[in-house]
SERO-4910 file (N, C-alpha, C, O; in steps of 0.05 Angstrom, whole numbers):
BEGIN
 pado doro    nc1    nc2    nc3   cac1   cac2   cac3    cc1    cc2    cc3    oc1    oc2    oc3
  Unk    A   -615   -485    496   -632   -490    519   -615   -504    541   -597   -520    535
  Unk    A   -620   -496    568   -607   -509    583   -611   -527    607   -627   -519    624
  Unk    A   -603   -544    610   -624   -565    620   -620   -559    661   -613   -536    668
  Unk    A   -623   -574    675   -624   -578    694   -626   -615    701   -630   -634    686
  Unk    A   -621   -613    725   -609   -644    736   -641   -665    741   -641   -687    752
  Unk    A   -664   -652    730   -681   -672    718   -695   -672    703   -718   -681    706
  Unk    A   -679   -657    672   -691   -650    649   -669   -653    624   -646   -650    632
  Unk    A   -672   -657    602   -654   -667    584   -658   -649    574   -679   -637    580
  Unk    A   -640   -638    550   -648   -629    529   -661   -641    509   -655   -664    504
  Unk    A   -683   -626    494   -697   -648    470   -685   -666    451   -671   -650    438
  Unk    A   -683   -683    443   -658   -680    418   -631   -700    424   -621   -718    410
  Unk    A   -625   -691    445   -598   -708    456   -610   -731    481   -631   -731    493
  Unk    A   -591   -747    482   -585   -770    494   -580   -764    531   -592   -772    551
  Unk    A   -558   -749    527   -544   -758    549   -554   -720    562   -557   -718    587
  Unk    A   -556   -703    549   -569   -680    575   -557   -657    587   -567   -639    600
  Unk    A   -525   -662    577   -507   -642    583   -514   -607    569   -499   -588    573
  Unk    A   -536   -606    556   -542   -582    543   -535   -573    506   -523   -588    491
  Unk    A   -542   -554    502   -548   -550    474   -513   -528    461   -505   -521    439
  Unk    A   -504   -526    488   -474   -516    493   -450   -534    495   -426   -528    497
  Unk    A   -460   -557    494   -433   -582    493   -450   -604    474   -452   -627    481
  Unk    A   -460   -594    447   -477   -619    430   -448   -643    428   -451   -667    432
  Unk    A   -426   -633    423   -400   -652    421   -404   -667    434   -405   -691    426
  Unk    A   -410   -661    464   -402   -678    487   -423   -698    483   -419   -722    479
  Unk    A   -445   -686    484   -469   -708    479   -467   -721    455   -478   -743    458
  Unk    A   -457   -718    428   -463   -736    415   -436   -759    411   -439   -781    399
  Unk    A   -412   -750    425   -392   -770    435   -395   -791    450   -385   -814    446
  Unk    A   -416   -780    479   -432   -801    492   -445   -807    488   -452   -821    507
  Unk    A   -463   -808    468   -482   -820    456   -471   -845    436   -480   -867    432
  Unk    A   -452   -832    427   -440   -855    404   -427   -885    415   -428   -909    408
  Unk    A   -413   -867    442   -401   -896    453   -418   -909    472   -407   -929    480
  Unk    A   -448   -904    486   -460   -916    493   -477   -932    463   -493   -950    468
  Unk    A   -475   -927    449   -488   -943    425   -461   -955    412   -459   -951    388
  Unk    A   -447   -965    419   -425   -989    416   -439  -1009    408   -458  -1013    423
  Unk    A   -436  -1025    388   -445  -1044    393   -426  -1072    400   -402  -1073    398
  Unk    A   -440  -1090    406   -424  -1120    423   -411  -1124    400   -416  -1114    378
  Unk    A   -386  -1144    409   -373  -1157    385   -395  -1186    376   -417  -1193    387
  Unk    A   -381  -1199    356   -402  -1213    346   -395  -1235    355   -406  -1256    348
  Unk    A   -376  -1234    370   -372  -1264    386   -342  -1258    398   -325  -1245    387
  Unk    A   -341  -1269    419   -313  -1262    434   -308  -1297    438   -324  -1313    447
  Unk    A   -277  -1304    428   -269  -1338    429   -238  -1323    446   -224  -1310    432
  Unk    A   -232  -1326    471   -211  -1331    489   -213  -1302    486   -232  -1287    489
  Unk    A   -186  -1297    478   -186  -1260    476   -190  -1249    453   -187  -1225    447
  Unk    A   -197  -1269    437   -203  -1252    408   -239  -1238    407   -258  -1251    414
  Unk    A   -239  -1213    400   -268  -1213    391   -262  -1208    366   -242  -1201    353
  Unk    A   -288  -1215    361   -296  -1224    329   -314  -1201    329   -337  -1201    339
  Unk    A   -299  -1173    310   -318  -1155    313   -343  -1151    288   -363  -1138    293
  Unk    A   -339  -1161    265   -355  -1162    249   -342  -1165    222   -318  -1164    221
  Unk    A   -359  -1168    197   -348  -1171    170   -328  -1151    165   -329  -1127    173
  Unk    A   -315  -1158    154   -295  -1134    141   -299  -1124    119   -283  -1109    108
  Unk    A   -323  -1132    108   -342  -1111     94   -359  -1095    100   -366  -1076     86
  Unk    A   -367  -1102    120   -379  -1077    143   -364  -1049    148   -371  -1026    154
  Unk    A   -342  -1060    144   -324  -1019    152   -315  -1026    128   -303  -1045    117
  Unk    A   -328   -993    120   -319   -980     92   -289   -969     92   -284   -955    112
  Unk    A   -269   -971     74   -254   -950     80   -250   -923     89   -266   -906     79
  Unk    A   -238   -918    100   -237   -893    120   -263   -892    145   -270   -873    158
  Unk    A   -274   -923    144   -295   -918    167   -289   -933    188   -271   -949    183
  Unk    A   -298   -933    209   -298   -944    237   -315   -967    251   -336   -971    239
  Unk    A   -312   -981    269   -337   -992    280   -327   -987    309   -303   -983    309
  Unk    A   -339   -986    333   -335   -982    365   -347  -1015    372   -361  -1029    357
  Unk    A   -341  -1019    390   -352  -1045    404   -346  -1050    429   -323  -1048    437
  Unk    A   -367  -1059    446   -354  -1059    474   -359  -1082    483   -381  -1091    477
  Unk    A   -340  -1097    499   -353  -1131    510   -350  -1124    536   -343  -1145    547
  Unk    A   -351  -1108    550   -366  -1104    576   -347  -1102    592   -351  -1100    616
  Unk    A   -318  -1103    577   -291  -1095    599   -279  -1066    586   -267  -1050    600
  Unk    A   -283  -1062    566   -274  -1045    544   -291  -1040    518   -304  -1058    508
  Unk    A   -291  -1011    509   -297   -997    490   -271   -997    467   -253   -982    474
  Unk    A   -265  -1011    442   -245  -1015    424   -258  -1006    398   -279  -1015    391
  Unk    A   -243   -985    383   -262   -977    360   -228   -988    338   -204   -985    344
  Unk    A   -239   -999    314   -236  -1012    294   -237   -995    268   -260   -989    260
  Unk    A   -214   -988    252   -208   -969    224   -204   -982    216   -196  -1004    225
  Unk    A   -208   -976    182   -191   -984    163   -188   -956    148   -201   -935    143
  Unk    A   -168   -964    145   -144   -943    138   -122   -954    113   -103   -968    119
  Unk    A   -130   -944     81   -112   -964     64   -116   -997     65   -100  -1016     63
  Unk    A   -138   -995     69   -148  -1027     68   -135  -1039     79   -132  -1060     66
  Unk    A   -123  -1039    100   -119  -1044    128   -138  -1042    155   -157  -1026    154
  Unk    A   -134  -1056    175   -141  -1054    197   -128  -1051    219   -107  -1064    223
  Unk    A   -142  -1025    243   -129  -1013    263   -152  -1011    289   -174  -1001    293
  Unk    A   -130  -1029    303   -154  -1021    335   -143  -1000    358   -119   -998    364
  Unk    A   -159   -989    366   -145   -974    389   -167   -969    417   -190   -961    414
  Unk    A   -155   -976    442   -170   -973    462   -190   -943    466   -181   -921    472
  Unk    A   -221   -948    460   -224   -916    464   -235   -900    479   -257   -890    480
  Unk    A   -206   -900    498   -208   -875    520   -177   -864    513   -156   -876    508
  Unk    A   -183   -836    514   -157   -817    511   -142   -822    529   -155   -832    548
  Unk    A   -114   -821    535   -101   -820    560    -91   -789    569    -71   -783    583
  Unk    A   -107   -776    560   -106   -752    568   -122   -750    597   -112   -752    619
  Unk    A   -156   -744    587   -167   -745    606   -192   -764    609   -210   -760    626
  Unk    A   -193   -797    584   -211   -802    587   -237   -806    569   -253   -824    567
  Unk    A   -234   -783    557   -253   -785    527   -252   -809    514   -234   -826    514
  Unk    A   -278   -810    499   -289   -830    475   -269   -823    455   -274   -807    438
  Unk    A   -245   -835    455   -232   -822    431   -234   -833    391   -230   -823    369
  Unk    A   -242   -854    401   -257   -870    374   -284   -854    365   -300   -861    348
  Unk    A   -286   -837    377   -305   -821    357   -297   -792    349   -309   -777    334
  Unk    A   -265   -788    367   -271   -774    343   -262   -755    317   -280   -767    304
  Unk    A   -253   -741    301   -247   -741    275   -227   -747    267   -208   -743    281
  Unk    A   -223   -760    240   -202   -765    231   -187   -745    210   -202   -744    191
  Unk    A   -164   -729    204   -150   -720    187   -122   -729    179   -112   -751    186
  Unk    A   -114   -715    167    -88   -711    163    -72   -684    179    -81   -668    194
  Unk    A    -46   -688    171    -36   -661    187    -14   -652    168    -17   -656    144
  Unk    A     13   -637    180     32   -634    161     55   -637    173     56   -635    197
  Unk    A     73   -641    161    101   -638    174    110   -611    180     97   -591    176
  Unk    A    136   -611    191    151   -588    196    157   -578    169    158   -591    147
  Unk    A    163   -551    175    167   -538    146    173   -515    149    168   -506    171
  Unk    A    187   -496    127    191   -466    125    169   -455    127    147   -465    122
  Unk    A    173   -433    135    146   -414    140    134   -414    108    146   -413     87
  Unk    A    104   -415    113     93   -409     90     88   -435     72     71   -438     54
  Unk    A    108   -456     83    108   -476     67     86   -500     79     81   -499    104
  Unk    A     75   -516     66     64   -539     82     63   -562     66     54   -564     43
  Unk    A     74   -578     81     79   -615     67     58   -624     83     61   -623    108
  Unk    A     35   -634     72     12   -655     80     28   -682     86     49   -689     76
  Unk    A     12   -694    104     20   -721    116     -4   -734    130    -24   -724    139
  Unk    A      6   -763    130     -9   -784    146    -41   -771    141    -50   -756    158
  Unk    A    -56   -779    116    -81   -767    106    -97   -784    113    -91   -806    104
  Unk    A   -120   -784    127   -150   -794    139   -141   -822    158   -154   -843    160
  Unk    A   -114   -814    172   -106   -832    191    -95   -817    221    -78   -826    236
  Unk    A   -104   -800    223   -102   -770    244   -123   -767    263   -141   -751    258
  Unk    A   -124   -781    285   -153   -793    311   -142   -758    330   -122   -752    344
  Unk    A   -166   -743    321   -167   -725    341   -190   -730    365   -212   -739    363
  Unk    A   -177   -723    384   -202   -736    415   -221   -715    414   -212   -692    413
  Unk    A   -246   -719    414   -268   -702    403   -269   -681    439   -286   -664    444
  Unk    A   -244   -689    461   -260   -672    488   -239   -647    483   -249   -625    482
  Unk    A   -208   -652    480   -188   -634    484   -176   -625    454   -169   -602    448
  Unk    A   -174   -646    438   -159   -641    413   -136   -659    410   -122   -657    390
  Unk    A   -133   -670    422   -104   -683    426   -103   -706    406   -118   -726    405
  Unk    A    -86   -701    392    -91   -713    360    -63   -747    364    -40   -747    373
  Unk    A    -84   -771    351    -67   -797    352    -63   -812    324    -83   -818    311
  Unk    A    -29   -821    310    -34   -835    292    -46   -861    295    -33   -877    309
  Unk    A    -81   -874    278    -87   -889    286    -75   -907    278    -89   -927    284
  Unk    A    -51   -916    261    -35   -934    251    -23   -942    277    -26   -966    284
  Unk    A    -10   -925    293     14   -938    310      7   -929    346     20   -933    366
  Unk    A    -19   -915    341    -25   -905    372     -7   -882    382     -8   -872    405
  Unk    A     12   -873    361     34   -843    375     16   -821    380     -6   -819    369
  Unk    A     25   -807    396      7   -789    399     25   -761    388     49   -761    391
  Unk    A     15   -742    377     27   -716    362     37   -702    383     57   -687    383
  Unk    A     23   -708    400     38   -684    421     64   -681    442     77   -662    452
  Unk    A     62   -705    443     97   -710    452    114   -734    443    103   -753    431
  Unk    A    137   -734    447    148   -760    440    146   -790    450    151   -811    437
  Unk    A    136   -786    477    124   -815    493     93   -817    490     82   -838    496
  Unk    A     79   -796    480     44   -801    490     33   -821    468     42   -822    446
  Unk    A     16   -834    477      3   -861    464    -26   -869    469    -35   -859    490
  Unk    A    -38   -881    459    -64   -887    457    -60   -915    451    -54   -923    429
  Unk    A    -68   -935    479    -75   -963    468    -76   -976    444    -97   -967    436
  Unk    A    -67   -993    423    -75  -1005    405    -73  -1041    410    -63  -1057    426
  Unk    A    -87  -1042    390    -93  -1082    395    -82  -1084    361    -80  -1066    343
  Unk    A    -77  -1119    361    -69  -1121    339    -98  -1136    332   -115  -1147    346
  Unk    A    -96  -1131    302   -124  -1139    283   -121  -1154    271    -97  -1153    265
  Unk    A   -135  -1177    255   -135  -1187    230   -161  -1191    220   -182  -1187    232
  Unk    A   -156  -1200    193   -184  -1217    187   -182  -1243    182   -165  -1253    167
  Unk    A   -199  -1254    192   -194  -1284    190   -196  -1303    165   -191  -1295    142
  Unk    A   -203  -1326    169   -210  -1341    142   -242  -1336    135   -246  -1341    111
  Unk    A   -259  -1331    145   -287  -1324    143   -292  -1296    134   -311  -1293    119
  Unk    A   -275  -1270    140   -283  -1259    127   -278  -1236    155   -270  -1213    153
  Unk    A   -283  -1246    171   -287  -1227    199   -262  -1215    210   -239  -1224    212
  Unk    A   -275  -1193    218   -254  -1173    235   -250  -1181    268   -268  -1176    284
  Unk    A   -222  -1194    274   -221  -1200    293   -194  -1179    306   -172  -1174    297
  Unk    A   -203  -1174    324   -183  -1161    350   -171  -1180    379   -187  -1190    395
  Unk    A   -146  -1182    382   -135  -1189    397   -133  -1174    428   -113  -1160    432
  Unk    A   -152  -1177    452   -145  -1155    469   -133  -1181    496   -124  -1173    518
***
């Protein structure tokens, strides 16, 4: 179905049509950010660190920035999420693995459920270190993380 400039589609959020559901449910995701659970100087305090499951995420926005939060190997990873491509929600969207270079025919798996593809273009980021796959300089924001003595996931922005 296709909408017009004062009609939504049923279903979705944001209205872009039943031909870009991606787009809408990307913008939908990062307008449902939720706040951090307390911001002290530049740290936000984004929530328990039992709250993100391994291999899962949280987004959060304190009203200067959108920062989505992995764990990855029971670790934690922040990264600013807008692509520097063109802009996209890139914290939403999928995570894989990829492979290295190799002989034809051949394929060596690598870097597994730590592979941030940007849900607008494809442009794929390790969320460990913010590199971007596609060239040797491209990058994607990252913040450093910890968890504190309480238990909480804090980001440094």
């Amino acid at each position: 179905m296709k909408t017009n400039n004062n009609q939504k589609t049923p279903g979705l959020d944001c209205g872009f049509g039943s031909e870009n559901k991606a787009l809408d449910y990307a913008f939908q995701l990062v307008e449902e950010a939720a706040p951090p659970k307390k911001r002290e100087g530049r740290d936000l305090v984004v929530c328990s660190a039992t709250e993100i499951p391994e291999g899962g995420r949280r987004t959060v926005a304190d009203g200067k920035r959108s920062i989505g939060v992995f764990r990855i190997g029971g670790q934690f990873y922040a990264l600013l999420n807008v692509c520097p491509h063109m802009g996209a929600p890139l914290c939403v969207g999928k995570l894989h693995g990829t492979h290295r270079p190799s002989e034809v025919h051949e394929y060596d798996p690598a870097f597994h459920g730590r592979i941030l593809r940007c849900p607008w273009h494809g442009w794929e980021f390790d969320v460990m270190t913010g590199k971007g796959l596609y060239d040797r300089h491209g990058r994607a924001a990252t913040f450093p993380v910890r968890v504190d003595s309480h238990g909480d996931v804090v980001v440094t922005v």
